[in-house]
C-alpha positions in Angstrom: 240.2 91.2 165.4 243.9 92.6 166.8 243.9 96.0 167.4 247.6 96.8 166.1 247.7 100.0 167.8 247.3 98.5 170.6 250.3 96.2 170.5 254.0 96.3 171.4 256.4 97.1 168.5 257.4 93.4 168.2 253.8 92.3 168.3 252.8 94.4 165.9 255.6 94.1 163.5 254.9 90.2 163.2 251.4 90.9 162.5 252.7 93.3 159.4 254.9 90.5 158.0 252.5 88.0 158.2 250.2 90.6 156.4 252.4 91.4 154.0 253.3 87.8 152.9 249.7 86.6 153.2 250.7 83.3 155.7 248.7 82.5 158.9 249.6 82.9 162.2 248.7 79.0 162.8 251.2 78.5 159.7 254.1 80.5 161.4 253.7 78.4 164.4 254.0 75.2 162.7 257.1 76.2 160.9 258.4 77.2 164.9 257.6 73.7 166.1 255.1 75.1 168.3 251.2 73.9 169.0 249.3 75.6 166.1 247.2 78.4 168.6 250.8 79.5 170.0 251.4 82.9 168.1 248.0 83.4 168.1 248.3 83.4 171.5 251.6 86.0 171.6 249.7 88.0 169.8 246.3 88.4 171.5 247.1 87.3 175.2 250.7 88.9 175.6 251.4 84.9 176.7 254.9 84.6 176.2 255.6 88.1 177.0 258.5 87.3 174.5 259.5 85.2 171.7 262.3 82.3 172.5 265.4 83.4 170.8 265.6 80.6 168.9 261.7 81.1 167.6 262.6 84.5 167.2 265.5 83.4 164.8 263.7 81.7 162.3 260.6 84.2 162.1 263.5 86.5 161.3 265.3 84.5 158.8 261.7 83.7 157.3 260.7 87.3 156.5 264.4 88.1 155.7 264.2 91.0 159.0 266.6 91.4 161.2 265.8 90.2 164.7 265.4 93.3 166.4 262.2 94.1 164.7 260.5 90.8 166.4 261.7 92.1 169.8 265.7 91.3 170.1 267.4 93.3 172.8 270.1 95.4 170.7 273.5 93.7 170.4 276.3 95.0 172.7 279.0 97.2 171.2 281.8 95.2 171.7 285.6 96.5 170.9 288.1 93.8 170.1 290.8 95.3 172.9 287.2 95.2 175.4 286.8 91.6 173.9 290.1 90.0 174.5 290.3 91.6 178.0 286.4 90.7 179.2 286.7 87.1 177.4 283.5 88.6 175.7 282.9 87.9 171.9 280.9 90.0 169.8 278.1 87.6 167.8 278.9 87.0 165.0 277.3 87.5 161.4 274.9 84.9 160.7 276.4 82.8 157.8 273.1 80.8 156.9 269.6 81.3 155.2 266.8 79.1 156.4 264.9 79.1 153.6 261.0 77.6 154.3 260.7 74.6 152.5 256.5 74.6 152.0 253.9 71.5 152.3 252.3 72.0 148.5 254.4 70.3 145.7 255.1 72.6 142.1 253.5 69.6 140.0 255.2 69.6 136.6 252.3 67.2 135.3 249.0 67.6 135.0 248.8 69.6 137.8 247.9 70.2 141.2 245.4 71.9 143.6 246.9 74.2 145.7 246.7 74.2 149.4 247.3 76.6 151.7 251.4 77.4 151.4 252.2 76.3 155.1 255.8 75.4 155.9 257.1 72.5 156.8 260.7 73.0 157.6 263.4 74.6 156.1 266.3 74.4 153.3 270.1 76.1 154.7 271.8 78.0 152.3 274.8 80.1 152.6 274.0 84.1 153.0 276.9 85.0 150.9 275.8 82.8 148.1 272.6 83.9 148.0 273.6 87.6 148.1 276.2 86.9 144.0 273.0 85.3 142.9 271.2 89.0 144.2 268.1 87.3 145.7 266.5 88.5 148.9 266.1 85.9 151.6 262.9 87.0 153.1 261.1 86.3 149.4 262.6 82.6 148.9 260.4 79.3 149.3 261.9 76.1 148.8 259.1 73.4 146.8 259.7 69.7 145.9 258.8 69.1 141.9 255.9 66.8 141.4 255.7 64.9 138.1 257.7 64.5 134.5 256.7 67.2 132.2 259.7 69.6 132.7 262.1 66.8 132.2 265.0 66.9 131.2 265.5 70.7 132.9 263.4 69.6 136.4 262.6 66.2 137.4 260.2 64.5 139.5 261.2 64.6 143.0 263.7 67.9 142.3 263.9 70.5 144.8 263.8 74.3 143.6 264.5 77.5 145.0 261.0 80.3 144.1 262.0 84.1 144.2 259.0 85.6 144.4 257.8 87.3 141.2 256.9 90.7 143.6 260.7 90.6 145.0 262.5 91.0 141.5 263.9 94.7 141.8 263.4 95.6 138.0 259.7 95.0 138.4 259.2 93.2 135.2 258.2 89.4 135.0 261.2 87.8 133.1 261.5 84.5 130.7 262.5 81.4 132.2 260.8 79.0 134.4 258.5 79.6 137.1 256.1 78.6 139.3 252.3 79.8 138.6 248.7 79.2 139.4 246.2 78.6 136.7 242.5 77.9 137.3 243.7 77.0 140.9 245.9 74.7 140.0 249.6 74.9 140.7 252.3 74.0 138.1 255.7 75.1 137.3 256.3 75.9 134.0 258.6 77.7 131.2 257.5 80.8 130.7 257.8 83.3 127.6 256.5 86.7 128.1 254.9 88.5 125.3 252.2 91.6 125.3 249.4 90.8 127.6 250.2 87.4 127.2 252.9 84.9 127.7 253.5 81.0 126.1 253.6 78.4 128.9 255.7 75.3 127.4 257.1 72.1 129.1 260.3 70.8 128.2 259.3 67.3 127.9 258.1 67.5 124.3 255.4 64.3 125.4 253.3 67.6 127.2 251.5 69.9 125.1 252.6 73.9 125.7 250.0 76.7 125.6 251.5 79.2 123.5 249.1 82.5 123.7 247.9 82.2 127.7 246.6 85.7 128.5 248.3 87.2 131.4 244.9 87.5 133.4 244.4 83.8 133.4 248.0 83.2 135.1 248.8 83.9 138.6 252.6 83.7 138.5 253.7 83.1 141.8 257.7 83.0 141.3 260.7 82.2 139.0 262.6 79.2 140.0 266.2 80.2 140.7 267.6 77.0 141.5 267.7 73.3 141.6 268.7 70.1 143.3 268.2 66.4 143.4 268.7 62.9 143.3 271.6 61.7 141.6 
């Protein structure tokens, strides 16, 4: 086990995220492009003494932190007149999300077991758009619908956009459709929220709905904020 105190800022920091959003070191380095020990390794041996920039980068974007936190030297101060005279630029905002796109499918069938949520790459979307639709970056996961039984709202092979449930500032789980565990099976369903319990329906009127689920029996994982597919 890490002693935390024992760690540099950065070091430690990562550790807390990971924490905080329950997702493995081994995962994290997978969604780098990195050998699967390799922030394990950062961690534990001090070997790299720091993070690339671009792995850095897409921890950051990942946990929706700025870079700093995960060891970025602070950005120079740059005036425009100092600019234009150096040739120096000051960086510039970043413009783009990388949102992790994760390995488990959101079956809207009969259902799926649900492995662990390690990402496989990423979905890019544009900072400002995220920030009308007021959703944090750092709680976003991207997941790839599996099966018919939300048809016609989601369809099989649709990709959606999961705020997680924790992330929504009012505190208070909301109708509409989301993504939830149930008997450790994942599914993504419509959800209607009543006292201590909630219906879970699917669209596609072929699929039975469960219309008194108590709220102990559902894990509910995320509201699915958007969508995209095939043509």
């Amino acid at each position: 086990m890490v002693n935390n105190l024992a760690l540099d800022p950065a070091r430690r920091r990562l550790m807390e995220l990971a924490d905080r959003r329950g997702v493995s070191l081994l995962s994290l380095s997978k969604l780098i492009g990195r050998n699967p020990s390799y922030l394990q390794q950062f961690i534990r041996k001090g070997s790299p003494r720091k993070l690339e920039e671009v792995d850095r980068g897409t921890l950051a974007r990942f946990f929706g932190v700025g870079e700093d936190e995960l060891g970025a030297p602070e950005a120079e101060d740059i005036s425009p007149a100092i600019a234009k005279s150096s040739g120096k630029l000051p960086a510039p905002r970043a413009q783009w999300v990388d949102v992790p796109r994760l390995a488990l499918g959101a079956s809207a069938g009969p259902g799926a077991v649900a492995e662990e949520d390690a990402p496989v790459g990423h979905l890019r979307f544009a900072q400002g758009w995220l920030r009308e639709l007021g959703l944090t970056p750092g709680a976003l996961s991207a997941l790839t619908v599996a099966g018919d039984s939300m048809e016609p709202t989601l369809r099989d092979g649709d990709e959606i956009l999961v705020a997680r449930a924790d992330a929504d500032p009012s505190g208070r789980l909301r109708d509409g459709i989301h993504v939830i565990r149930r008997d450790g099976v994942l599914q993504v369903k419509r959800l209607q929220f009543g006292t201590g319990q909630a219906a879970v329906i699917s669209d596609n009127h072929a699929y039975p709905s469960d219309m008194a689920v108590p709220l102990r029996d559902l894990d509910v994982l995320g509201r699915v904020v958007w969508k995209g597919g095939k043509v």
